[in-house]
GUBA-195810 format. One record per residue (C-alpha): residue number from 1; z, x, y; residue in one letter. Coordinates in Angstrom, 2 decimals, decimal comma. Layout:
<sites>
(site NUM; (Z; X; Y); "a")
...
</sites>
This chain:
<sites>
(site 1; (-64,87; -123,84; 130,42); "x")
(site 2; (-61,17; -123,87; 131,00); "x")
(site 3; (-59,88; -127,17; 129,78); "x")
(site 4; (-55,66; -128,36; 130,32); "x")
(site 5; (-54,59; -131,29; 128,26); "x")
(site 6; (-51,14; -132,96; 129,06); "x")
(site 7; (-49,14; -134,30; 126,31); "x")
(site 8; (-46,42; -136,50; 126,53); "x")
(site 9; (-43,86; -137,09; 123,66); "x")
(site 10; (-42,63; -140,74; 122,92); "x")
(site 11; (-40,48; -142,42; 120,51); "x")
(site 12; (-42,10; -143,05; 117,50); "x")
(site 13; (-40,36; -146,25; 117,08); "x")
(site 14; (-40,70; -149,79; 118,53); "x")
(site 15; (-37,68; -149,13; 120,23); "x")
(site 16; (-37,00; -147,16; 123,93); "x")
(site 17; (-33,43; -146,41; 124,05); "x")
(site 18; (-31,71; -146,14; 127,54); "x")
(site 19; (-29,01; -143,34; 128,74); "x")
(site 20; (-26,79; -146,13; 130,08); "x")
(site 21; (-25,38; -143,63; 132,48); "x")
(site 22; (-28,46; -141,78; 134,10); "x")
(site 23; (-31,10; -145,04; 133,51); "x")
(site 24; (-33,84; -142,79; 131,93); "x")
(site 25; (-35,26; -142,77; 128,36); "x")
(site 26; (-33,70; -140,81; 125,69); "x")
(site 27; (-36,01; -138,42; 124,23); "x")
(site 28; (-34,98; -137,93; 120,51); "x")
(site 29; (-37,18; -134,84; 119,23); "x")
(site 30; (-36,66; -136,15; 115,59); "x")
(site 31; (-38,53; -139,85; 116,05); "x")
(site 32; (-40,94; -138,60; 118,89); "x")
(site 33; (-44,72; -138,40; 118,31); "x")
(site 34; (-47,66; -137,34; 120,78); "x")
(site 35; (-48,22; -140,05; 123,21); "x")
(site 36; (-51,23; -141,86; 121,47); "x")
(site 37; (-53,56; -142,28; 124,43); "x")
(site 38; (-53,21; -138,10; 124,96); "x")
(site 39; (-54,20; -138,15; 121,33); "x")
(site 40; (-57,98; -138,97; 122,64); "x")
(site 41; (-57,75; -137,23; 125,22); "x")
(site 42; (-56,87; -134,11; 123,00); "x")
(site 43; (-60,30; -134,80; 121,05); "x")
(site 44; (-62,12; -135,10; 124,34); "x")
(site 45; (-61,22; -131,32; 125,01); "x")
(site 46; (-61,65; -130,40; 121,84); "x")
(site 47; (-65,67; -132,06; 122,09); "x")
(site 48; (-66,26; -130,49; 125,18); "x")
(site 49; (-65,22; -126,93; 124,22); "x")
(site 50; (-67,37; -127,26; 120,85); "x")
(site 51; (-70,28; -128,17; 123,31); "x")
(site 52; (-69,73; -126,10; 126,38); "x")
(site 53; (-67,69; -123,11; 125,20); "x")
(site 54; (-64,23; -121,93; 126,33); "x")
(site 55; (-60,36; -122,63; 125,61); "x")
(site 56; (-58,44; -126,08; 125,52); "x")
(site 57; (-54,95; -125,43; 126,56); "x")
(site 58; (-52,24; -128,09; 125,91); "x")
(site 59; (-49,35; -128,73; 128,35); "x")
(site 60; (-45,99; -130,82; 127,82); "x")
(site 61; (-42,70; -130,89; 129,83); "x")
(site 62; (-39,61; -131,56; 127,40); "x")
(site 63; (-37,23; -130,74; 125,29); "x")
(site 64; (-37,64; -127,16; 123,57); "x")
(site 65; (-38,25; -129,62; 120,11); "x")
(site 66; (-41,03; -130,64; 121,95); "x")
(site 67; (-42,70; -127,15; 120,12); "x")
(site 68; (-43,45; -129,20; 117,68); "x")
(site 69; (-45,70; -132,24; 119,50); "x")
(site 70; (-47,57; -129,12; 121,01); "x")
(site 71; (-48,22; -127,19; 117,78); "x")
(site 72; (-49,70; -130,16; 115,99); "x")
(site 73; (-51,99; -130,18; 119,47); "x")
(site 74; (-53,06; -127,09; 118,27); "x")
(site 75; (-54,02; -127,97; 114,49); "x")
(site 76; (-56,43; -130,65; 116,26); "x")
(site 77; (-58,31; -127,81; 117,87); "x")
(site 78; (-56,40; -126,71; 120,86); "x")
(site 79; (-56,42; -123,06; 121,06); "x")
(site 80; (-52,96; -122,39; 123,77); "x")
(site 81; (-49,72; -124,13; 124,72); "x")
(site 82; (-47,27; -124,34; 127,57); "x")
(site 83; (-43,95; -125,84; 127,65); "x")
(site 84; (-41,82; -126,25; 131,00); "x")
(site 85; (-38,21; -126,57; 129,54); "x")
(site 86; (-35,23; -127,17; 131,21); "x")
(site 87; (-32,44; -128,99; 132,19); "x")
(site 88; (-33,49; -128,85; 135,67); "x")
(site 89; (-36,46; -131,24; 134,26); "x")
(site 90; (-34,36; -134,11; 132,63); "x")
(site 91; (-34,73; -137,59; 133,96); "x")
(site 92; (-37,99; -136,71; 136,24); "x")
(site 93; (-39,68; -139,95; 137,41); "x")
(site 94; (-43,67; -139,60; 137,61); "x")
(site 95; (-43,63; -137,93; 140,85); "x")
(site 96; (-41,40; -134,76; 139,79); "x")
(site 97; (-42,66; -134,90; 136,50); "x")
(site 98; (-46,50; -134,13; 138,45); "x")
(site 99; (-45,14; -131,64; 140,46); "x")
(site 100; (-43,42; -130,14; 137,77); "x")
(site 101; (-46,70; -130,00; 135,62); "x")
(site 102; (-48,52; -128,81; 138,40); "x")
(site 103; (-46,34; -125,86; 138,21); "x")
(site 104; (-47,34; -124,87; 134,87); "x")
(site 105; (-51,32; -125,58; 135,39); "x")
(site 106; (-50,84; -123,09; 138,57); "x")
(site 107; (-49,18; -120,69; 135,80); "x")
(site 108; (-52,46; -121,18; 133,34); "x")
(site 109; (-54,67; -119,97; 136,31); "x")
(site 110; (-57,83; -121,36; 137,33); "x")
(site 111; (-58,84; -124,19; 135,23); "x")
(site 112; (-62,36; -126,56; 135,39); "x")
(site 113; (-60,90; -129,56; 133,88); "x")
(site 114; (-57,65; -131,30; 133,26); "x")
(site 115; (-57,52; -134,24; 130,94); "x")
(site 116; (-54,76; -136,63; 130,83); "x")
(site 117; (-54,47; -139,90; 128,58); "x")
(site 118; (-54,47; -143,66; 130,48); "x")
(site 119; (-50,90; -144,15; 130,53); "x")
(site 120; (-47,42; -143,21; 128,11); "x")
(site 121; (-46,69; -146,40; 126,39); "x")
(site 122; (-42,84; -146,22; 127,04); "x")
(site 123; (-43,46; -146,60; 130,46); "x")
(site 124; (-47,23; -147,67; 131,01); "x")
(site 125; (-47,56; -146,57; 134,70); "x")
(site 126; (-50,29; -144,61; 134,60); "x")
(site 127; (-49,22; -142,68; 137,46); "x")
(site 128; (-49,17; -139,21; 135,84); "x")
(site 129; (-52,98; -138,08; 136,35); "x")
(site 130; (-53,53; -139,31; 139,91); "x")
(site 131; (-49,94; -137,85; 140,96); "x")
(site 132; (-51,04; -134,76; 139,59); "x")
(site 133; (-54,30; -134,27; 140,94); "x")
(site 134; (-52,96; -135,34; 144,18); "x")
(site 135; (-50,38; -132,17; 143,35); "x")
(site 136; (-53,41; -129,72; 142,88); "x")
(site 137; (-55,56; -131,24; 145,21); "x")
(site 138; (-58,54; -131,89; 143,29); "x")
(site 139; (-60,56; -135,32; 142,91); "x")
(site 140; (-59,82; -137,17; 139,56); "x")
(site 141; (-61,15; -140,57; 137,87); "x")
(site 142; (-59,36; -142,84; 135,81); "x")
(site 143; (-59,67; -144,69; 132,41); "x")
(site 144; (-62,68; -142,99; 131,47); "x")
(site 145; (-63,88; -144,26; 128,56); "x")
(site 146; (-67,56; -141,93; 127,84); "x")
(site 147; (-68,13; -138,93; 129,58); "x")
(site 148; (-71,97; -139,02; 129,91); "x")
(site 149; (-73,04; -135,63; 130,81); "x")
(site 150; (-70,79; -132,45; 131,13); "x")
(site 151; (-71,63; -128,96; 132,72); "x")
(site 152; (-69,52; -126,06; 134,11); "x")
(site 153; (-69,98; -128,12; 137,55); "x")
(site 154; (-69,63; -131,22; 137,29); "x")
(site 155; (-69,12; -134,33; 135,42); "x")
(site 156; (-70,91; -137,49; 135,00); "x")
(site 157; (-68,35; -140,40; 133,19); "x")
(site 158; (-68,62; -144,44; 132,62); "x")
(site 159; (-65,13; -145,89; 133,43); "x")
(site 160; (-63,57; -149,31; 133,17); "x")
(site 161; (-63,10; -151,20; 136,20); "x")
(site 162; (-61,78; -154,50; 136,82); "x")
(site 163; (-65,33; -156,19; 137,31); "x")
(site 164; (-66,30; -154,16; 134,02); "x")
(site 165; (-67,87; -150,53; 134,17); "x")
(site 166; (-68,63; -148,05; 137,11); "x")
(site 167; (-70,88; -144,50; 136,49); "x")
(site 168; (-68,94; -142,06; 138,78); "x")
(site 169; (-69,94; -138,25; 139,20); "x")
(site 170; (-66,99; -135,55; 140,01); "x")
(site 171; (-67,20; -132,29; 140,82); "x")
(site 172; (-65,04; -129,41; 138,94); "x")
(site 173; (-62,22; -128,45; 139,28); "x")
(site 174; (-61,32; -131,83; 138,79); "x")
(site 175; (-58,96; -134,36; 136,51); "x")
(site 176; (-59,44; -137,42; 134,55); "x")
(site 177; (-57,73; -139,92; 132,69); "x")
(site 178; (-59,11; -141,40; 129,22); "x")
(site 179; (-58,79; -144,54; 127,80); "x")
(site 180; (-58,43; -145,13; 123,90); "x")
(site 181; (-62,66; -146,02; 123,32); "x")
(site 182; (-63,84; -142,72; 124,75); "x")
(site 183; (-63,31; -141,51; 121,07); "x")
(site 184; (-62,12; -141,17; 117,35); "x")
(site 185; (-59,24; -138,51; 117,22); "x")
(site 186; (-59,83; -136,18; 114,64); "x")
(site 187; (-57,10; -135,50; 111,68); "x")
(site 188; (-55,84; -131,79; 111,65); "x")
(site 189; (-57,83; -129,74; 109,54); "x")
(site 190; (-56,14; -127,13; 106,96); "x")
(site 191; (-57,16; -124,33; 108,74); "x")
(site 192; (-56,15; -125,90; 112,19); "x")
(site 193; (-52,82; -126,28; 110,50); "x")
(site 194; (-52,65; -122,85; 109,44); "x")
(site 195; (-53,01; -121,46; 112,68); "x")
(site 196; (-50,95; -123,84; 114,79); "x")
(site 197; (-47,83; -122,33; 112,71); "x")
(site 198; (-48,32; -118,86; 113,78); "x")
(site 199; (-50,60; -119,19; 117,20); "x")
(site 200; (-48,57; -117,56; 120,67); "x")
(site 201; (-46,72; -120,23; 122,15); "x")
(site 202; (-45,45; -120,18; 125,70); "x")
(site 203; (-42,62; -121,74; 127,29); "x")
(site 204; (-41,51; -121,77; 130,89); "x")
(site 205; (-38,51; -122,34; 132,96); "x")
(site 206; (-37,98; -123,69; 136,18); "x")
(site 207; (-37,36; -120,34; 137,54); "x")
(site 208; (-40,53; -119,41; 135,48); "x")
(site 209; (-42,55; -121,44; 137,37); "x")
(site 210; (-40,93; -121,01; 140,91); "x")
(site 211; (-39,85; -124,44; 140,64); "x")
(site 212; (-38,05; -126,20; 143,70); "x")
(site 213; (-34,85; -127,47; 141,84); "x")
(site 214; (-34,86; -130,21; 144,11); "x")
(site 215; (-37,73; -131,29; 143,84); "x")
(site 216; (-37,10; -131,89; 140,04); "x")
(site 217; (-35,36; -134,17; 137,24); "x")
(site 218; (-33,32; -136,77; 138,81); "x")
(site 219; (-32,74; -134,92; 142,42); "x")
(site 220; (-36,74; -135,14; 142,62); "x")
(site 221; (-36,99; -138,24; 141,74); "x")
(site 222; (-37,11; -140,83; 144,50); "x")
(site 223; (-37,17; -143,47; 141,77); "x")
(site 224; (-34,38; -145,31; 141,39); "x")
(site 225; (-33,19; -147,76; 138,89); "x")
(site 226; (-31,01; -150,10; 139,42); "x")
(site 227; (-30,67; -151,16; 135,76); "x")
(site 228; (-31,75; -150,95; 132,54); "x")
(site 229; (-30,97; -152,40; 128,91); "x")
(site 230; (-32,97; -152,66; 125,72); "x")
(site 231; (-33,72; -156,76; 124,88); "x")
(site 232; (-30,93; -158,32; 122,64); "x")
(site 233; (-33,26; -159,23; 119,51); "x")
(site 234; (-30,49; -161,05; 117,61); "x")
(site 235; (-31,62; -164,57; 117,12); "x")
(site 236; (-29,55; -167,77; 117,04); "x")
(site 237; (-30,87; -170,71; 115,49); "x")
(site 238; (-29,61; -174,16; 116,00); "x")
(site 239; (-30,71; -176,96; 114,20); "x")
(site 240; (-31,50; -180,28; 115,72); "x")
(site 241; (-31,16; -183,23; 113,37); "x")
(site 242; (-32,03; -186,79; 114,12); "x")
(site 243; (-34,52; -189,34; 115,49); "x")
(site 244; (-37,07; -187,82; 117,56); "x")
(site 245; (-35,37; -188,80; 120,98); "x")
(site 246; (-32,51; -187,86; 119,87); "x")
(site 247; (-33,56; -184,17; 118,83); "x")
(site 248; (-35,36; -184,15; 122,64); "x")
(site 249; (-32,17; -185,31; 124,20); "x")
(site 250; (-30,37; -182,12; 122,39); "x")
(site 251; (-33,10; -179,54; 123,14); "x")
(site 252; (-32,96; -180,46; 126,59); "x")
(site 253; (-29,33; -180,16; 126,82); "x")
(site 254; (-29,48; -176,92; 125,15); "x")
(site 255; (-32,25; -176,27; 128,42); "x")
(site 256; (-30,20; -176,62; 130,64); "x")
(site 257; (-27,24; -174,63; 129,48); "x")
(site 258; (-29,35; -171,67; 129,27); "x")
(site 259; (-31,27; -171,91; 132,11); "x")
</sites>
């Protein structure tokens, strides 16, 4: 079984800082961390291969640093990697950033399965994995959170839905999304980390790929955003002293200058 996980990178800390100019996130290599929900789905590839045989390949679109996010992929049991790097790829919205990655699954060959996680949690869209299968043209289900029997055909998975949970059965090639109780992500192991640090790594250029340039990074992107700005979390504190309708009287004012 062929399995492609994507992996997103995101900022490690609490806080998302904006490119005032181009309105997209700044992706800072040295506080970025695997996207946690592809965490689980990393482990879901990982199960599958240990119970149906084959090769888990991860897949990322970044910054060259991004090496690194895709290596530790790789001490967690993924046995291949492919980054599509380049400057043609820089402020992608969801739709070029799909058919950028389905560039580089075309450039793995054919595949059975591709496993995304629910959403990136710096920009919680979820968009990703149905853009993408839409890209490849393969049938997909979302926020799975078991997969209840697996074969080289098909799939047969529990997912959430908004009146609670739905058994759905897809046919491979196909693509899912995974939610965060499908599993427990597994720590890398010593020997995973031994052979993430010296394991072939691939990377890939737009020309690589046969990218459309226009269809990529901001000229792709038919998102656009008007503005953006991380919250102001100073906080001003102003005491109110007094009798009770007195302290009202002020908070109200206060109220109504800020409103």
């Amino acid at each position: 079984m062929k399995i492609i996980v994507c992996i997103k990178q995101v900022p490690s800390t609490n806080e998302v800082r904006m490119d005032p100019v181009t309105k997209t996130i700044i992706r800072d290599s040295r506080q970025a961390v695997i996207n946690p929900f592809d965490t689980y789905a990393i482990e879901e590839a990982v199960r599958l291969k240990e119970q149906l045989g084959g090769t888990v390949y991860a897949m990322s679109m970044g910054i060259p640093a991004t090496e690194r996010l895709l290596r530790d992929a790789m001490a967690r049991g993924v046995d291949k990697s492919l980054l599509l790097t380049d400057r043609a790829f820089a402020g992608a919205d969801t739709l070029a950033t799909s058919y950028a990655l389905s560039l580089g699954a075309a450039q793995l060959g054919d595949f059975d399965l591709i496993i995304c996680g629910k959403m990136a949690v710096d920009g919680d869209t979820a968009q990703i994995g149905p853009e993408l299968s839409a890209q490849l043209g393969i049938p997909f289900i979302t926020d799975v959170c078991e997969i209840l029997e697996a074969s080289e055909k098909k799939l047969r998975c529990k997912k959430v839905t908004d009146n609670g949970f739905a058994e759905v059965e897809i046919t491979l090639p196909a693509l899912i999304t995974v939610s965060k109780d499908i599993n427990m992500p597994r720590f890398p192991s010593i020997s995973g980390v031994r052979f993430s640090l010296t394991a072939p790594f691939r990377s890939c250029t737009a020309a690589d790929v046969g990218a459309d340039t226009e269809r990529c990074g901001l000229t792709g992107s038919p998102t656009q955003v008007v503005r953006s700005f991380t919250p102001d979390r100073s906080h001003k504190a102003q005491p109110l002293t007094g009798s009770m309708a007195e302290i009202a009287d002020a908070a109200l004012k206060i109220y109504e200058e800020v409103r």
